[in-house]
mmCIF file of the N, C-alpha and C atoms, coordinates in Angstrom:
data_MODEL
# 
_entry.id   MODEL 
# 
loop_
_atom_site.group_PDB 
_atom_site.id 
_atom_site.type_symbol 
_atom_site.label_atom_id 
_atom_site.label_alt_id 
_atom_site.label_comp_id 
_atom_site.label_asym_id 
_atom_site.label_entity_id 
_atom_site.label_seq_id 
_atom_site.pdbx_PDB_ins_code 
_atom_site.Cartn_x 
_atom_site.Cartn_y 
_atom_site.Cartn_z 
_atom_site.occupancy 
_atom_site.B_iso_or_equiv 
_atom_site.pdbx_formal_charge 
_atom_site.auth_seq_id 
_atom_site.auth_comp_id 
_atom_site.auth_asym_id 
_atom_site.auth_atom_id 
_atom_site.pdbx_PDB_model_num 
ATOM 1   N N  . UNK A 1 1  ? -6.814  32.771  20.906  1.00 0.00 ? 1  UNK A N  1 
ATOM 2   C CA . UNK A 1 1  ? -6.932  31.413  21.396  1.00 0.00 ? 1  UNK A CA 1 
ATOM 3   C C  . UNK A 1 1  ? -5.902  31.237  22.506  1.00 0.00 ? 1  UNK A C  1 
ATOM 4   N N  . UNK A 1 2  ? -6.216  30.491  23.692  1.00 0.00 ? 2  UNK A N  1 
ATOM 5   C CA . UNK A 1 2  ? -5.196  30.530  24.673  1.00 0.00 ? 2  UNK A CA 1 
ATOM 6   C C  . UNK A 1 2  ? -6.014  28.932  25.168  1.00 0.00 ? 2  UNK A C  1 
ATOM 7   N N  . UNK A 1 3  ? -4.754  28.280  25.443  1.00 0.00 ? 3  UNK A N  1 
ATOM 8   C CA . UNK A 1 3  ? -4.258  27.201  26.823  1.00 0.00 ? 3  UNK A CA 1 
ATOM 9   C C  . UNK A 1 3  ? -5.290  27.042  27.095  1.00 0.00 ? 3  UNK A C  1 
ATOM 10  N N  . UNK A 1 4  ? -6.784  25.605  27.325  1.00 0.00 ? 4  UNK A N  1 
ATOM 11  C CA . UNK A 1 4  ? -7.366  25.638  28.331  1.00 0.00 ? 4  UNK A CA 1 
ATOM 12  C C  . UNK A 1 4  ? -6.808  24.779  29.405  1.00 0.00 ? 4  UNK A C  1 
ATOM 13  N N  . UNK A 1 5  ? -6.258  23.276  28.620  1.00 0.00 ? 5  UNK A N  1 
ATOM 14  C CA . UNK A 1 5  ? -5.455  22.632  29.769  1.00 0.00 ? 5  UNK A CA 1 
ATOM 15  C C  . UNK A 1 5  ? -4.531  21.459  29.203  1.00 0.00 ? 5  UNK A C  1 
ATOM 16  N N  . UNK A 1 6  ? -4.122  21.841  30.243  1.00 0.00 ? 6  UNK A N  1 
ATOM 17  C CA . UNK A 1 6  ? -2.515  20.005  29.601  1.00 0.00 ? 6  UNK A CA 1 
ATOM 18  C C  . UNK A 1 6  ? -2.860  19.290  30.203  1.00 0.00 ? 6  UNK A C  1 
ATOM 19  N N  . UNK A 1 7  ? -2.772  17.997  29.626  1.00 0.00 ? 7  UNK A N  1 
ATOM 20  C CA . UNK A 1 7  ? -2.349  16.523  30.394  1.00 0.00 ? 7  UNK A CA 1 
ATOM 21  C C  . UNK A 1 7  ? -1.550  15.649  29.601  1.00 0.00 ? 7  UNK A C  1 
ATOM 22  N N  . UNK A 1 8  ? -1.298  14.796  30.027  1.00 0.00 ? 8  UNK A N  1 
ATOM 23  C CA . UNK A 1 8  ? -0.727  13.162  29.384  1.00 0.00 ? 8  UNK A CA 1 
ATOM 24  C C  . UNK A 1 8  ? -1.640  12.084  29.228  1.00 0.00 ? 8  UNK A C  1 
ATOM 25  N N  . UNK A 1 9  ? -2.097  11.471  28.092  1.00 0.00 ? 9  UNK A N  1 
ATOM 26  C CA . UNK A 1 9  ? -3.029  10.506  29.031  1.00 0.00 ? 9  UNK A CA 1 
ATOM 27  C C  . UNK A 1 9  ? -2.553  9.400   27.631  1.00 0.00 ? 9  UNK A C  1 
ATOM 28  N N  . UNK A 1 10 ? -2.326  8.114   27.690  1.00 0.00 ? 10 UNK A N  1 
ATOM 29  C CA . UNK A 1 10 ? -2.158  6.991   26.687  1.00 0.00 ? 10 UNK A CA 1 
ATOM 30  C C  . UNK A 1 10 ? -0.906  6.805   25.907  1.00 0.00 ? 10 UNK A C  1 
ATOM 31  N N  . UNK A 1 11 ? 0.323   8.017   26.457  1.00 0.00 ? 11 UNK A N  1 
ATOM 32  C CA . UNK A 1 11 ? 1.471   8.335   26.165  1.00 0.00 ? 11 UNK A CA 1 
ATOM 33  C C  . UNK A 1 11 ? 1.660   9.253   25.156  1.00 0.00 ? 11 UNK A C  1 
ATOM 34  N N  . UNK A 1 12 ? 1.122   10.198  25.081  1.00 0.00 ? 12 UNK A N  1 
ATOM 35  C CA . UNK A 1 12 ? 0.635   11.561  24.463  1.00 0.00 ? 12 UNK A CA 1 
ATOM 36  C C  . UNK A 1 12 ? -0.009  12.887  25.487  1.00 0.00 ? 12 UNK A C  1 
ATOM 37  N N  . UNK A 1 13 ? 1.024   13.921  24.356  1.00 0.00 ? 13 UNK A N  1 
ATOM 38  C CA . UNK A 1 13 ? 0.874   15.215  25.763  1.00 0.00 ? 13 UNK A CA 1 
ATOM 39  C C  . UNK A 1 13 ? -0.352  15.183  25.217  1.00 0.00 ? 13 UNK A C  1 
ATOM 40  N N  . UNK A 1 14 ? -1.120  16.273  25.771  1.00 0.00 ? 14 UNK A N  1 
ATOM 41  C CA . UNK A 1 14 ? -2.686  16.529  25.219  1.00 0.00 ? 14 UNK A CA 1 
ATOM 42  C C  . UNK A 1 14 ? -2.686  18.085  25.565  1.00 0.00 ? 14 UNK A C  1 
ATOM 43  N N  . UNK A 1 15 ? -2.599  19.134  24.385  1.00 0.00 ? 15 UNK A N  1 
ATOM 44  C CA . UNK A 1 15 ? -3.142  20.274  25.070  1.00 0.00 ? 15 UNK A CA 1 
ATOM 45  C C  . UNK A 1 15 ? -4.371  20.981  23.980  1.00 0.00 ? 15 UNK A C  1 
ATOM 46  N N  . UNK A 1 16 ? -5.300  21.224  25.054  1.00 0.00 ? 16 UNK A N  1 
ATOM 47  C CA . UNK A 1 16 ? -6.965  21.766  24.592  1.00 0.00 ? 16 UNK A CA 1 
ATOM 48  C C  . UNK A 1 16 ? -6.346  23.263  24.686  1.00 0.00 ? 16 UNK A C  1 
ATOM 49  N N  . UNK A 1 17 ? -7.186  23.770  23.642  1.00 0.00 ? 17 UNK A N  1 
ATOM 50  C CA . UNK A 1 17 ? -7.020  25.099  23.564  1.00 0.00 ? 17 UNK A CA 1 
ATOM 51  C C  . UNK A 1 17 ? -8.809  25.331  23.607  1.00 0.00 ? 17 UNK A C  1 
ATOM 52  N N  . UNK A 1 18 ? -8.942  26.841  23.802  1.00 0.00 ? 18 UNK A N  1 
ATOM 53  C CA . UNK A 1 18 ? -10.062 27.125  24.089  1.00 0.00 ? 18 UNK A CA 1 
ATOM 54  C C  . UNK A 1 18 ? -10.767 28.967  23.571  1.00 0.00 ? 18 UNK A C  1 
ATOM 55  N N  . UNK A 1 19 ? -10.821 29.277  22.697  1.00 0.00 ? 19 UNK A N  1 
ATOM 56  C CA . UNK A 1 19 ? -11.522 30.515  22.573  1.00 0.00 ? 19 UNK A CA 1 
ATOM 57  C C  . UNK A 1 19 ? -12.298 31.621  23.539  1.00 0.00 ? 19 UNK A C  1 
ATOM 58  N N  . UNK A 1 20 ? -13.204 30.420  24.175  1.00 0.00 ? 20 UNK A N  1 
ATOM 59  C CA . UNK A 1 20 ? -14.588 31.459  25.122  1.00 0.00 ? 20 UNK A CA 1 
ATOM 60  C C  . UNK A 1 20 ? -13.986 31.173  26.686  1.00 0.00 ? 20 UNK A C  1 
ATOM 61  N N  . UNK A 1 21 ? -12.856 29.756  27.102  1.00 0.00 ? 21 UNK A N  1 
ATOM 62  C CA . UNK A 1 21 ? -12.432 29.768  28.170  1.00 0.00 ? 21 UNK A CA 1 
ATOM 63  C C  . UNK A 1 21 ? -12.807 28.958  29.074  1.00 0.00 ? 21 UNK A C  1 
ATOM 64  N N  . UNK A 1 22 ? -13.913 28.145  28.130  1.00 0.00 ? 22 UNK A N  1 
ATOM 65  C CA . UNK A 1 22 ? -14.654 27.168  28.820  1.00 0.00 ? 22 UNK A CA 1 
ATOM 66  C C  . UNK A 1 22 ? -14.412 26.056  28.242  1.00 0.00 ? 22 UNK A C  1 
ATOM 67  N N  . UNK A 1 23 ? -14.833 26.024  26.610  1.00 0.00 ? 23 UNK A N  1 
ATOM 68  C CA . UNK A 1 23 ? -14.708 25.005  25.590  1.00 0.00 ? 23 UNK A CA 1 
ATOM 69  C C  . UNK A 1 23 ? -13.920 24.708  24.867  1.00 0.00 ? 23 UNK A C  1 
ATOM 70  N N  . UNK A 1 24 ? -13.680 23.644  24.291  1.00 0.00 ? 24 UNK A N  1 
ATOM 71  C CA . UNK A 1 24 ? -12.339 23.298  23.696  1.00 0.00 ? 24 UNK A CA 1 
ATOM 72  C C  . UNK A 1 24 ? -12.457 23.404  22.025  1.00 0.00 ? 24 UNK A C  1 
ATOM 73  N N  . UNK A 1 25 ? -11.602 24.233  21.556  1.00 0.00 ? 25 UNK A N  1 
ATOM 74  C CA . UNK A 1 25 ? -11.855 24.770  20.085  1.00 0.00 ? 25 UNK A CA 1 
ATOM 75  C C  . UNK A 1 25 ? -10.750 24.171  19.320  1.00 0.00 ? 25 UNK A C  1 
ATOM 76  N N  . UNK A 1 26 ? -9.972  23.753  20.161  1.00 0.00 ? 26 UNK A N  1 
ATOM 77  C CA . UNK A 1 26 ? -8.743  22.641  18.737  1.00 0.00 ? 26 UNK A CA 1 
ATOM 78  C C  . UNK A 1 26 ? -8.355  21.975  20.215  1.00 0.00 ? 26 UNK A C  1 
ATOM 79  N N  . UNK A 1 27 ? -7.673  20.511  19.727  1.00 0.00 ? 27 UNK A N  1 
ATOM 80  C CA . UNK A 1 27 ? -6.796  19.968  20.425  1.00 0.00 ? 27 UNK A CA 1 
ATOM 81  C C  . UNK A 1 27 ? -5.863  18.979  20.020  1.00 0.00 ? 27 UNK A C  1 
ATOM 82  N N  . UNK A 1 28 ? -4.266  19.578  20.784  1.00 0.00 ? 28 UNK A N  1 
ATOM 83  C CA . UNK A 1 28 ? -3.338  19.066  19.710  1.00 0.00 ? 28 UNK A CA 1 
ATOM 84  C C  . UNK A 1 28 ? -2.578  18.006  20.530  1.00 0.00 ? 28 UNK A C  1 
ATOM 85  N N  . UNK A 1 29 ? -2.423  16.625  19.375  1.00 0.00 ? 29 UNK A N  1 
ATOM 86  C CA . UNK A 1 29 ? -2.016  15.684  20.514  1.00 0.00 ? 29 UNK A CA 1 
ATOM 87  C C  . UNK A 1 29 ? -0.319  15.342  20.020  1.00 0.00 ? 29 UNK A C  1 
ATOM 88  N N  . UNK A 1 30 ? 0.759   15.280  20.797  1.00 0.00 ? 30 UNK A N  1 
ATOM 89  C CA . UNK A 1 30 ? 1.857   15.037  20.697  1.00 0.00 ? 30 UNK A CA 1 
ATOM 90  C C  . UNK A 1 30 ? 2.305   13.617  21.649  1.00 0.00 ? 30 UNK A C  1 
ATOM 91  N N  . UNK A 1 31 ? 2.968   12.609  20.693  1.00 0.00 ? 31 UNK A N  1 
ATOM 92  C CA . UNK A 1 31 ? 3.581   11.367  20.874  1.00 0.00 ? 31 UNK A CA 1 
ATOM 93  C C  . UNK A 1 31 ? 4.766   11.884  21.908  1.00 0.00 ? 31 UNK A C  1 
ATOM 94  N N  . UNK A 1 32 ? 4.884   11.180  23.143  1.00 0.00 ? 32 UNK A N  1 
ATOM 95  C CA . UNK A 1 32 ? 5.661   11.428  24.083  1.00 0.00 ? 32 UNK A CA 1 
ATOM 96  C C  . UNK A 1 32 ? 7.029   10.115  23.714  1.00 0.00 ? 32 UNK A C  1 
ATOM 97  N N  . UNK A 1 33 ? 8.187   10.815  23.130  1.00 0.00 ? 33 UNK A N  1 
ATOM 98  C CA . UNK A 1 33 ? 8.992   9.772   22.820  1.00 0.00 ? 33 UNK A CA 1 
ATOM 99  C C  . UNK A 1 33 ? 9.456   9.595   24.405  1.00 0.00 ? 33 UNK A C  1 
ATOM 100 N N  . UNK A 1 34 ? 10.041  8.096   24.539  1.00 0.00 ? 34 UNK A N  1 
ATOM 101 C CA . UNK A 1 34 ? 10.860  8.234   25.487  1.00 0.00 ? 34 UNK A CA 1 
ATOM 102 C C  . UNK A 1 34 ? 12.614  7.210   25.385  1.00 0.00 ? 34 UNK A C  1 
ATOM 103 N N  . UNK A 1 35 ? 13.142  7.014   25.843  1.00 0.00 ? 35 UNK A N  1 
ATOM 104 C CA . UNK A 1 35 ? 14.345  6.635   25.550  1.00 0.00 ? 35 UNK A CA 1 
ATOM 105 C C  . UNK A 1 35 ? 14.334  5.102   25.768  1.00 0.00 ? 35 UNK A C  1 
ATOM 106 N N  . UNK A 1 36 ? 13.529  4.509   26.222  1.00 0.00 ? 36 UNK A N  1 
ATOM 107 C CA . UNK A 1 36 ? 13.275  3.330   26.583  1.00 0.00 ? 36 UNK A CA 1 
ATOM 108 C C  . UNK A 1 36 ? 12.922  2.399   25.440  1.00 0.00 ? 36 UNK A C  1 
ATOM 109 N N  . UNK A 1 37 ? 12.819  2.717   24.484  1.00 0.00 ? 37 UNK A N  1 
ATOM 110 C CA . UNK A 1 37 ? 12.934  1.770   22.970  1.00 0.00 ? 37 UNK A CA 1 
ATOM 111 C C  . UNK A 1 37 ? 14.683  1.663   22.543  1.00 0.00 ? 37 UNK A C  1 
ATOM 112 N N  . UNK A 1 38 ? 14.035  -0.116  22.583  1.00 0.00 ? 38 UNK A N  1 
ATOM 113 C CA . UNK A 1 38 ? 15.504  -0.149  22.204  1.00 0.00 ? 38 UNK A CA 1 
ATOM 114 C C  . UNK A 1 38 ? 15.798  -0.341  20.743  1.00 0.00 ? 38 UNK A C  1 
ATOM 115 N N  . UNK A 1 39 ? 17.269  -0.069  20.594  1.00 0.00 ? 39 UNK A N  1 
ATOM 116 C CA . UNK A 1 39 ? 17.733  0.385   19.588  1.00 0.00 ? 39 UNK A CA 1 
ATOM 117 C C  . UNK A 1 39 ? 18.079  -0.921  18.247  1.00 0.00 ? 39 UNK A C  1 
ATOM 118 N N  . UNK A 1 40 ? 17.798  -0.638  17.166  1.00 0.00 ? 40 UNK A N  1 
ATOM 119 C CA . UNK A 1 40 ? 17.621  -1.864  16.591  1.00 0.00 ? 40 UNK A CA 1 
ATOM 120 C C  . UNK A 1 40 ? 18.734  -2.090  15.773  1.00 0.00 ? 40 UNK A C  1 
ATOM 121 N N  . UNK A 1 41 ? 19.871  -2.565  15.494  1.00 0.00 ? 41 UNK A N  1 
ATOM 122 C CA . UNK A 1 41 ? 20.947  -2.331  14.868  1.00 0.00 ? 41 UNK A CA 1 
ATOM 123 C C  . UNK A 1 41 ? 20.571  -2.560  13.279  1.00 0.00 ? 41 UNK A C  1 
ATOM 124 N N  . UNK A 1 42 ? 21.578  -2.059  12.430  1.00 0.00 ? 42 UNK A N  1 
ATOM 125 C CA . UNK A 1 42 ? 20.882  -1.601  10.924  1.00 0.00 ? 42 UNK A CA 1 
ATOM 126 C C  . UNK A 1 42 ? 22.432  -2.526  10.239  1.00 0.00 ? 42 UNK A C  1 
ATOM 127 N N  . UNK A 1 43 ? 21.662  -3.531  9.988   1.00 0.00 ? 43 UNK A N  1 
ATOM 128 C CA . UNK A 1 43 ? 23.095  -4.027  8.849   1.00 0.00 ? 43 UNK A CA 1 
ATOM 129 C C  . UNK A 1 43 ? 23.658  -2.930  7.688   1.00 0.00 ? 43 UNK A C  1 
ATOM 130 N N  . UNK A 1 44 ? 24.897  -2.644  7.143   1.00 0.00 ? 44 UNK A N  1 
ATOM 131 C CA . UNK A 1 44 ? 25.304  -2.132  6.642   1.00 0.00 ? 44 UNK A CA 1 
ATOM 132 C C  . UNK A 1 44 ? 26.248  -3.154  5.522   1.00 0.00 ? 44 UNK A C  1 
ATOM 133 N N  . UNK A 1 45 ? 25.741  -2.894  4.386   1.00 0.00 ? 45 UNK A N  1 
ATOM 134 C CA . UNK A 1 45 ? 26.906  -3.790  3.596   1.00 0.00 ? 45 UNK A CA 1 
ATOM 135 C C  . UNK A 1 45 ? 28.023  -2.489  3.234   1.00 0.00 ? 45 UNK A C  1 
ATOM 136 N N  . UNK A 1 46 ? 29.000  -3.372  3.533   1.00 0.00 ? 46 UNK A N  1 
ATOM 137 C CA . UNK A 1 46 ? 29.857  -2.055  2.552   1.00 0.00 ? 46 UNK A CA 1 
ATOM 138 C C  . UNK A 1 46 ? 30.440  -2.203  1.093   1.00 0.00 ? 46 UNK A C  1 
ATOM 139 N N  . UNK A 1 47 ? 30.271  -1.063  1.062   1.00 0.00 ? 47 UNK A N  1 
ATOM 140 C CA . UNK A 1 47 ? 30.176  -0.253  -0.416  1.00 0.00 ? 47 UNK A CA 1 
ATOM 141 C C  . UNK A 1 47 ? 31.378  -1.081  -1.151  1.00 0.00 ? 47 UNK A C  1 
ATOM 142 N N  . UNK A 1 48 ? 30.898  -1.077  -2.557  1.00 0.00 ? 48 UNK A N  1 
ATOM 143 C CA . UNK A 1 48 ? 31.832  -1.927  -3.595  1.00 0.00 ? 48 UNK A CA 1 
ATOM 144 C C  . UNK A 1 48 ? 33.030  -0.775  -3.910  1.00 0.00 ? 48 UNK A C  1 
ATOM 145 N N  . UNK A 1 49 ? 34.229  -1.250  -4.341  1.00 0.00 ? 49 UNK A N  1 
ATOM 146 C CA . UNK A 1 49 ? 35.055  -0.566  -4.661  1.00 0.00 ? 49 UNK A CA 1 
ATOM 147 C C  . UNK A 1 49 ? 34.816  0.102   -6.189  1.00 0.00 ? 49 UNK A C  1 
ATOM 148 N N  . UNK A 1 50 ? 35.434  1.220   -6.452  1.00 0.00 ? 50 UNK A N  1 
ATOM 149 C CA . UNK A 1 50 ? 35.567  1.485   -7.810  1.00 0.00 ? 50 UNK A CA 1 
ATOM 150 C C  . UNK A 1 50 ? 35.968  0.369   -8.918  1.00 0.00 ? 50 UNK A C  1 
ATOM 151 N N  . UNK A 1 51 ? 36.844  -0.515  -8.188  1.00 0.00 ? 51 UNK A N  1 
ATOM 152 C CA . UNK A 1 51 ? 37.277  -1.875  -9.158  1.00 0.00 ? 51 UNK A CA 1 
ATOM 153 C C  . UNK A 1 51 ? 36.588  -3.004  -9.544  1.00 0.00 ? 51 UNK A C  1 
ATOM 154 N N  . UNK A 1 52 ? 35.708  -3.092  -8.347  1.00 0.00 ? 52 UNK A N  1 
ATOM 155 C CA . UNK A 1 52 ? 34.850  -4.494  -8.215  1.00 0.00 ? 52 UNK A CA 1 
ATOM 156 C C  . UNK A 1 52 ? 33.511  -3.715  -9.087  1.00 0.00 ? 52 UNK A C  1 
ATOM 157 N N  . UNK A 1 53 ? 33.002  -2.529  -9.009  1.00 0.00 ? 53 UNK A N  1 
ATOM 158 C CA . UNK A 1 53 ? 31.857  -2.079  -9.856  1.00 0.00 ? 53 UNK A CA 1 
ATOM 159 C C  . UNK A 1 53 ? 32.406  -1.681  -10.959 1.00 0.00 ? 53 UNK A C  1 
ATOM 160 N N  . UNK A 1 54 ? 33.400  -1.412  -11.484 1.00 0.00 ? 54 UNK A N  1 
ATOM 161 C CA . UNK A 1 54 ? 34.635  -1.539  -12.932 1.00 0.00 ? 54 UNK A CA 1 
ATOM 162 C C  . UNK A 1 54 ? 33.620  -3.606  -13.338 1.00 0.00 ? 54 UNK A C  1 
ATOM 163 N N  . UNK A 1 55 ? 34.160  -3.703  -12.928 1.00 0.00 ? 55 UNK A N  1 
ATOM 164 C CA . UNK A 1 55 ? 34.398  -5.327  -12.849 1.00 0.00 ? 55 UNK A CA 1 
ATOM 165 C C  . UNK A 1 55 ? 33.028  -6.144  -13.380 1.00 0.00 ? 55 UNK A C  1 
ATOM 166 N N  . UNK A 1 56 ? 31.775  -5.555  -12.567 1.00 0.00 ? 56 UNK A N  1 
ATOM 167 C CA . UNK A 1 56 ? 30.519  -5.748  -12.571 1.00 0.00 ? 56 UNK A CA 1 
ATOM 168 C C  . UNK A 1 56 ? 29.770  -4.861  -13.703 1.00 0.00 ? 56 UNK A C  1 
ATOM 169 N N  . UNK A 1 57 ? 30.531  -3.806  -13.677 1.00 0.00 ? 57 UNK A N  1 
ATOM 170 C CA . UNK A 1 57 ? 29.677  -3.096  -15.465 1.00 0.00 ? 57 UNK A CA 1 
ATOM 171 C C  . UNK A 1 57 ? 30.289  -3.959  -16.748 1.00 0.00 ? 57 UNK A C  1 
ATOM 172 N N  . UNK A 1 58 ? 31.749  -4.577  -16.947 1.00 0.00 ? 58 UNK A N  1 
ATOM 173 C CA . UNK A 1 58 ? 32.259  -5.411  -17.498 1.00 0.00 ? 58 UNK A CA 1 
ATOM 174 C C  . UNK A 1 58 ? 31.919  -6.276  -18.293 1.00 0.00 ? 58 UNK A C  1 
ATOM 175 N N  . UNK A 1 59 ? 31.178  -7.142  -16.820 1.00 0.00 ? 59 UNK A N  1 
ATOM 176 C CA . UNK A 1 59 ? 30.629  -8.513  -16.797 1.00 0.00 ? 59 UNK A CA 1 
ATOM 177 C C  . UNK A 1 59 ? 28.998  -8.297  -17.812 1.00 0.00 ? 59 UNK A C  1 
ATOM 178 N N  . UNK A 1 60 ? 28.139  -7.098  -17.058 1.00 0.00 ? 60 UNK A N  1 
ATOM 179 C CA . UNK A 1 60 ? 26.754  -6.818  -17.697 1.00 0.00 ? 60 UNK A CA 1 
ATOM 180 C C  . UNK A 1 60 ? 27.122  -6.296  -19.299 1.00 0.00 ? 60 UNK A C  1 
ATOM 181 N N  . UNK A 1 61 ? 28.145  -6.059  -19.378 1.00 0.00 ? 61 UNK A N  1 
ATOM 182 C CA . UNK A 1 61 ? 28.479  -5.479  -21.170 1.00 0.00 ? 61 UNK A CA 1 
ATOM 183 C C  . UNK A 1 61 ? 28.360  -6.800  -21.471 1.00 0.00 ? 61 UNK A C  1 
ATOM 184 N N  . UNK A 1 62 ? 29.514  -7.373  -21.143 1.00 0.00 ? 62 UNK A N  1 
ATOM 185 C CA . UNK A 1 62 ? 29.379  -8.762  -21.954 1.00 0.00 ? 62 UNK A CA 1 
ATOM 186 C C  . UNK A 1 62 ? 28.326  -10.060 -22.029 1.00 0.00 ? 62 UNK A C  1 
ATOM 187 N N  . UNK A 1 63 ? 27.770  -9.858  -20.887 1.00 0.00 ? 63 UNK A N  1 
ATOM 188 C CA . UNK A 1 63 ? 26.306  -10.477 -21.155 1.00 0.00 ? 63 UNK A CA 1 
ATOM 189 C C  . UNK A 1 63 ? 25.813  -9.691  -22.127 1.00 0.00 ? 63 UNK A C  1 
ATOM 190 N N  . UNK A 1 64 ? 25.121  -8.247  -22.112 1.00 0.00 ? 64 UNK A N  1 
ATOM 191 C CA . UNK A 1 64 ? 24.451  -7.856  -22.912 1.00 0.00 ? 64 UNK A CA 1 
ATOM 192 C C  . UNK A 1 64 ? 25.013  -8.385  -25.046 1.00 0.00 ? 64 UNK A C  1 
ATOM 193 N N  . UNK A 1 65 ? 26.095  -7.888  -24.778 1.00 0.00 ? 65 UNK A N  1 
ATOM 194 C CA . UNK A 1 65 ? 26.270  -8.336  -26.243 1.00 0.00 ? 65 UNK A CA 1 
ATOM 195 C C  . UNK A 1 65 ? 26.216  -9.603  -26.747 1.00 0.00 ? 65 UNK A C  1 
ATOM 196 N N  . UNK A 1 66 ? 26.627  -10.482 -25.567 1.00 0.00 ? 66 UNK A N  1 
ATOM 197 C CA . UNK A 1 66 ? 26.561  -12.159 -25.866 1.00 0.00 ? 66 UNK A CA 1 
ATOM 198 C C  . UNK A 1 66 ? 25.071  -12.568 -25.916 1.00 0.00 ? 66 UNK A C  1 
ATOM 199 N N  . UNK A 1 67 ? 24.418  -11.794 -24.944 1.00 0.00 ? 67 UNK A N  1 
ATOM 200 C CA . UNK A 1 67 ? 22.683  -11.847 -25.569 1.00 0.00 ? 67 UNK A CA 1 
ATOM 201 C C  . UNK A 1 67 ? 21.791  -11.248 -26.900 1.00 0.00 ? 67 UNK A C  1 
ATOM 202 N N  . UNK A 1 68 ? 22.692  -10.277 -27.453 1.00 0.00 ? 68 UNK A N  1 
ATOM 203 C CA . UNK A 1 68 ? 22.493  -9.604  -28.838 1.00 0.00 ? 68 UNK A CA 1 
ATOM 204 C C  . UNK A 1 68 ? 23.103  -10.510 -29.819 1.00 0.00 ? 68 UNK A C  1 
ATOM 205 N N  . UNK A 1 69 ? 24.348  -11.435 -29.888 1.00 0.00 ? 69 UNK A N  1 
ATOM 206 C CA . UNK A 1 69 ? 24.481  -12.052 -30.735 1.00 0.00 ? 69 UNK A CA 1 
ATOM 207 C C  . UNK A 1 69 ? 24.058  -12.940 -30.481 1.00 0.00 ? 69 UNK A C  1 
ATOM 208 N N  . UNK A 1 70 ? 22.958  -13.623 -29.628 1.00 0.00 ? 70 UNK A N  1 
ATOM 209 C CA . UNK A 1 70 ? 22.431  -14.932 -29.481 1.00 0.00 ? 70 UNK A CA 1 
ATOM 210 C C  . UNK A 1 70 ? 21.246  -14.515 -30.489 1.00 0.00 ? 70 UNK A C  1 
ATOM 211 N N  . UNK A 1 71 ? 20.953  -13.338 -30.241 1.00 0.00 ? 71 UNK A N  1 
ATOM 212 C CA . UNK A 1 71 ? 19.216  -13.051 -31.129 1.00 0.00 ? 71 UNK A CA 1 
ATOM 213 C C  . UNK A 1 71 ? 19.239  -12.726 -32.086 1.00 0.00 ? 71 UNK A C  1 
ATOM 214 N N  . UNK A 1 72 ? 20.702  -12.846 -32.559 1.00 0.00 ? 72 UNK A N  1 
ATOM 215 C CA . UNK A 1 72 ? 20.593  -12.141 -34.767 1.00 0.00 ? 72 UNK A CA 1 
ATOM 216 C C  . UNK A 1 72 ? 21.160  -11.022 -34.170 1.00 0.00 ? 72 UNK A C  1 
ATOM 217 N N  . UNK A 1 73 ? 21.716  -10.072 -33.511 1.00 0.00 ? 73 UNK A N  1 
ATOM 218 C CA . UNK A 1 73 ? 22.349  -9.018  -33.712 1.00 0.00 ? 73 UNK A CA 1 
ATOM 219 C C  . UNK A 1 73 ? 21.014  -7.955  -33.600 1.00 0.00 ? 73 UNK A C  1 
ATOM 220 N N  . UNK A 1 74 ? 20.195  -7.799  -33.082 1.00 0.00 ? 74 UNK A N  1 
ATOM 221 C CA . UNK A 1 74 ? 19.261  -6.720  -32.722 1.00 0.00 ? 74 UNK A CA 1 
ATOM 222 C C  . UNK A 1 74 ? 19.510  -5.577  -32.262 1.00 0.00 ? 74 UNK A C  1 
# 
């Protein structure tokens, strides 16, 4: 299989490949990135400390058990 021809056409390379040299037997299309998208900034929360998630497993213990002795001790 070899190259029959390149182009660009709709913002995609386009290359036909061809077997017999005439006809097109696969064709593979590739997205032409270009740099002209702009860039979208990505909020970042930052990360809890070892103390404050200490703090927050704590808090969910003691809900959980204060919700076990609300229901009879289950």
């Amino acid at each position: 299989m070899q190259i029959l021809r390149e182009f660009e056409e709709n913002g995609y390379k386009i290359i036909e490949y061809t077997n017999d040299g005439e006809t097109v037997s696969a064709r593979v299309e590739e997205k032409i990135l270009t740099d002209d998208i702009p860039e979208v900034p990505v909020e970042s929360k930052p990360q809890p400390t070892l103390e404050e998630m200490q703090a927050q497993t704590l808090l969910n213990t003691e809900y959980l058990i204060s919700k076990t002795d609300l229901l009879g001790g289950m």
